[in-house]
MDTraj code that builds the backbone (N, CA, C; nanometers):
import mdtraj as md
import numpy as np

residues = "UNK UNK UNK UNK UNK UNK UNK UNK UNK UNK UNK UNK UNK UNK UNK UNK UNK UNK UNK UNK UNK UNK UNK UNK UNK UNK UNK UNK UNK UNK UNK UNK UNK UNK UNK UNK UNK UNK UNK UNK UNK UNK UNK UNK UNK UNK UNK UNK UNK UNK UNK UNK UNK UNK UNK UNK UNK UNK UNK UNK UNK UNK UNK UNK UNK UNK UNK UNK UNK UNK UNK UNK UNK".split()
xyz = np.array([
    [-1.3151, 0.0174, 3.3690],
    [-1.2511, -0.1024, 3.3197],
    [-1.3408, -0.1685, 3.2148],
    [-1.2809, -0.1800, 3.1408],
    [-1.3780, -0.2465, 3.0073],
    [-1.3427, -0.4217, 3.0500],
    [-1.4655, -0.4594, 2.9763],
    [-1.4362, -0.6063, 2.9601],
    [-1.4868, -0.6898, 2.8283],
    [-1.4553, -0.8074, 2.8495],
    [-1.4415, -0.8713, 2.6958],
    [-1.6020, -0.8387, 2.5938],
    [-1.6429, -0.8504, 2.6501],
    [-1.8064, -0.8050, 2.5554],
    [-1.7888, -0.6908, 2.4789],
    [-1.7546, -0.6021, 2.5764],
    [-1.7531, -0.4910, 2.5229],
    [-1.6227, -0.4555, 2.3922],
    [-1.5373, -0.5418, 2.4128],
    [-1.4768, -0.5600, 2.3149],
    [-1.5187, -0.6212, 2.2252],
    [-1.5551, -0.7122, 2.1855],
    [-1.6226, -0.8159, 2.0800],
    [-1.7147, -0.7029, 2.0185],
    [-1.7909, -0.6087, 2.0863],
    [-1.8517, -0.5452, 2.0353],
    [-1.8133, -0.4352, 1.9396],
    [-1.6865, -0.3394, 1.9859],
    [-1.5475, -0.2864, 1.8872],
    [-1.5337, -0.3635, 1.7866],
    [-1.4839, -0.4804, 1.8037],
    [-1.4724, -0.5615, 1.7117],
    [-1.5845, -0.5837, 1.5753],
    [-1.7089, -0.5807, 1.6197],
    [-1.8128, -0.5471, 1.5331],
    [-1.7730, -0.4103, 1.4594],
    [-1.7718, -0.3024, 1.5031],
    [-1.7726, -0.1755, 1.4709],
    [-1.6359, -0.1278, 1.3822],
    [-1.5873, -0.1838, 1.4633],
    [-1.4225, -0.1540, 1.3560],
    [-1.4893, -0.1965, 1.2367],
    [-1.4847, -0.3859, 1.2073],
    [-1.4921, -0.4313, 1.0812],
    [-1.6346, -0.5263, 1.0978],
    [-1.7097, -0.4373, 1.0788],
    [-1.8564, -0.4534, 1.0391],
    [-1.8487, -0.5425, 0.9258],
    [-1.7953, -0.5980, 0.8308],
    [-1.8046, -0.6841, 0.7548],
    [-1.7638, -0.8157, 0.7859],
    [-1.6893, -0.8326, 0.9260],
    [-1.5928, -0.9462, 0.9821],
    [-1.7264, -1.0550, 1.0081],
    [-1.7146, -1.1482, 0.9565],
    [-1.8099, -1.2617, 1.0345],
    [-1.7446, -1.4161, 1.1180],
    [-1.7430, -1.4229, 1.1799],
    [-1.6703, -1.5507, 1.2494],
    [-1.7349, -1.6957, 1.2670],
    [-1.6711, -1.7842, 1.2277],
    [-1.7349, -1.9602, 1.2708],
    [-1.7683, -1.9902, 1.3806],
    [-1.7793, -2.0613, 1.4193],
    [-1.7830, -2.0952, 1.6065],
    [-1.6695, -2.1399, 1.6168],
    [-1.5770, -2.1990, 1.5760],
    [-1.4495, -2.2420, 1.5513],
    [-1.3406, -2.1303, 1.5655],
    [-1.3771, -2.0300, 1.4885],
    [-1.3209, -1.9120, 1.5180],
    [-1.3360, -1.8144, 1.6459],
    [-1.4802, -1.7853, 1.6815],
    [-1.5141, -1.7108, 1.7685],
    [-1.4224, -1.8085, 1.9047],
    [-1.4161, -1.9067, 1.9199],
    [-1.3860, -1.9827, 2.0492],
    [-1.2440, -1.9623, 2.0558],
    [-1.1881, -1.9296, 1.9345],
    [-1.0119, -1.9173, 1.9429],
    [-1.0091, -1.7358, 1.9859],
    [-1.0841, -1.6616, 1.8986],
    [-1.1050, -1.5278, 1.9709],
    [-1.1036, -1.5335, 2.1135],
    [-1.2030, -1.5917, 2.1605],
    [-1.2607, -1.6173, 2.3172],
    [-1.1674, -1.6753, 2.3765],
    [-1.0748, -1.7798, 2.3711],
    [-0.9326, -1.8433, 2.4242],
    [-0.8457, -1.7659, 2.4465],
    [-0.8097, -1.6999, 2.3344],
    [-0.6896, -1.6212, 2.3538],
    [-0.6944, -1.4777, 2.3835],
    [-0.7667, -1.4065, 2.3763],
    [-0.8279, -1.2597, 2.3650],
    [-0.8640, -1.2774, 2.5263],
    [-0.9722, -1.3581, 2.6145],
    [-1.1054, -1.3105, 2.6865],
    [-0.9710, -1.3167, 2.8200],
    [-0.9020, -1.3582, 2.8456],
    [-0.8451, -1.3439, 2.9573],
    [-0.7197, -1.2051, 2.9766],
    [-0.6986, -1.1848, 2.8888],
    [-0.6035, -1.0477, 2.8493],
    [-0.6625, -0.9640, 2.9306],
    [-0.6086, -0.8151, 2.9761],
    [-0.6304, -0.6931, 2.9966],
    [-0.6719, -0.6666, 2.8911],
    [-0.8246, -0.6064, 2.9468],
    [-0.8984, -0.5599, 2.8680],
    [-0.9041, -0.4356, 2.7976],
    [-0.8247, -0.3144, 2.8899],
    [-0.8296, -0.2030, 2.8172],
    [-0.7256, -0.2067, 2.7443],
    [-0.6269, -0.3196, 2.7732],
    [-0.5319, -0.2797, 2.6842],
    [-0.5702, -0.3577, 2.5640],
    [-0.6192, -0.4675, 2.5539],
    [-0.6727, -0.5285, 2.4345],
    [-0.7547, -0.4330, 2.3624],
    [-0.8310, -0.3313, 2.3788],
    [-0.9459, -0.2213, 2.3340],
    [-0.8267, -0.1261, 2.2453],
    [-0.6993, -0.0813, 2.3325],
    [-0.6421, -0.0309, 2.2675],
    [-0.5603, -0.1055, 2.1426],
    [-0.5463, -0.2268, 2.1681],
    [-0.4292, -0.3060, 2.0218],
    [-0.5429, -0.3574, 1.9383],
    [-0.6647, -0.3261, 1.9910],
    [-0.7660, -0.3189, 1.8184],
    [-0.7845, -0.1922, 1.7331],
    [-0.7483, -0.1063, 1.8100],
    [-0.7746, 0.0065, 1.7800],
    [-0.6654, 0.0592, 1.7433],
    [-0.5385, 0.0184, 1.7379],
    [-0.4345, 0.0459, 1.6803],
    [-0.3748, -0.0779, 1.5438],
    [-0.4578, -0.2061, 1.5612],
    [-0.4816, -0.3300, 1.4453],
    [-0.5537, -0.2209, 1.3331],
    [-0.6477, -0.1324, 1.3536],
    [-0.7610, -0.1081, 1.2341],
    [-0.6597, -0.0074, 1.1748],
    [-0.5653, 0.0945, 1.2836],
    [-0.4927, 0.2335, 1.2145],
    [-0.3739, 0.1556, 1.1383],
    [-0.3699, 0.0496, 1.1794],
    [-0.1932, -0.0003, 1.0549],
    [-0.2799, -0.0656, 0.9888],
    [-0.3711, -0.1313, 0.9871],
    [-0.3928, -0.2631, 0.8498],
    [-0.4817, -0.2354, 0.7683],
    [-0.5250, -0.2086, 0.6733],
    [-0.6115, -0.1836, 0.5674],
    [-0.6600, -0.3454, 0.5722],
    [-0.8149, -0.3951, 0.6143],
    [-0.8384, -0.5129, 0.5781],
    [-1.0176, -0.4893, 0.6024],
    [-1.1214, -0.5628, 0.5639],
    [-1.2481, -0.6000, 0.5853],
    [-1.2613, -0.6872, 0.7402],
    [-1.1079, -0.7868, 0.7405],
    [-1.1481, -0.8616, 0.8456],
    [-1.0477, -0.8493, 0.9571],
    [-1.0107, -0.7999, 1.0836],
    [-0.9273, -0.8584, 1.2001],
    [-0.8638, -0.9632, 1.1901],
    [-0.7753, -0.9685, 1.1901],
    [-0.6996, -1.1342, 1.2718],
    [-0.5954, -1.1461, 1.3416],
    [-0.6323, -1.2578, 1.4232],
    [-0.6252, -1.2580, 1.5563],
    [-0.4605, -1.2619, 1.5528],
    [-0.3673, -1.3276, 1.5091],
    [-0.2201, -1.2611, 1.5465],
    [-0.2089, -1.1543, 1.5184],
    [-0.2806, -1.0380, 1.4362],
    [-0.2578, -0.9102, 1.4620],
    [-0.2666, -0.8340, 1.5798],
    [-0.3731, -0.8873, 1.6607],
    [-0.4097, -0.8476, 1.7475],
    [-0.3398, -0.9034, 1.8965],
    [-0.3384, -1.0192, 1.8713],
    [-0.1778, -1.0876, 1.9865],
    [-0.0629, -0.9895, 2.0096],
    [-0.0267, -0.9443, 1.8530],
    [0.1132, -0.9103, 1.8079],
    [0.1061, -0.7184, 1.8505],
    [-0.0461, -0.6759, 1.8899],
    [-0.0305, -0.5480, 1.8910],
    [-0.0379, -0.5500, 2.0504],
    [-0.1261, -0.6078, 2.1124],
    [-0.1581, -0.6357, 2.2642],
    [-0.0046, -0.6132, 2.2812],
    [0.0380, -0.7461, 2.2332],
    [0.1920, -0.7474, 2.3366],
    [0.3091, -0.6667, 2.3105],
    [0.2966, -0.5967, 2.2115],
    [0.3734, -0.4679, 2.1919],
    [0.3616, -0.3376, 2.2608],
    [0.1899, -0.3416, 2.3124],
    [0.1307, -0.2359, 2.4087],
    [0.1758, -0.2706, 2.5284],
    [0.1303, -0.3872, 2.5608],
    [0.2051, -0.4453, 2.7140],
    [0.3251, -0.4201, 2.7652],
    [0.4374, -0.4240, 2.6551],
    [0.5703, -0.4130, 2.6898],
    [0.6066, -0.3114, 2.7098],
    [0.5194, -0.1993, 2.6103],
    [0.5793, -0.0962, 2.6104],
    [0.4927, 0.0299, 2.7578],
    [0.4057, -0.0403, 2.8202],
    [0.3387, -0.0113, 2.9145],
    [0.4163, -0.0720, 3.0615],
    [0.4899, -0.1393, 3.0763],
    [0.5746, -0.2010, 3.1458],
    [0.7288, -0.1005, 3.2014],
])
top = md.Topology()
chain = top.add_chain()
for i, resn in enumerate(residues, 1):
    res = top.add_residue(resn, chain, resSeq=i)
    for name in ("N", "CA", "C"):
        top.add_atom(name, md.element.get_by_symbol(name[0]), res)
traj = md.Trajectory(xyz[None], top)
């Protein structure tokens, strides 16, 4: 079972150029840290294969979670 660290840390690795505010990181941490974690590991990892970008963001990642969820249901 993965958990949120270890995600944040993906998150580094995907987009190594991504840098976050504290403002930001705390909305990451709000909405992200209570999710299923492996499935959150997987809707970043399917955020990096559709989006051509330097940076993540975070309704992409809402919007892929809960498309995984449903379709895991």
């Amino acid at each position: 079972m993965r958990t949120f660290a270890q995600n944040l840390a993906v998150v580094g690795e995907l987009w190594p150029m991504a840098e976050f505010t504290g403002e930001e990181k705390k909305l990451w941490n709000d909405d992200l840290s209570g999710l299923d974690q492996d499935t959150l590991y997987d809707a970043l990892r399917a955020v990096k294969r559709l989006r051509e970008s330097l940076y993540p963001q975070l309704p992409w990642v809402l919007t892929s979670y809960r498309e995984l969820s449903a379709s895991r249901r």
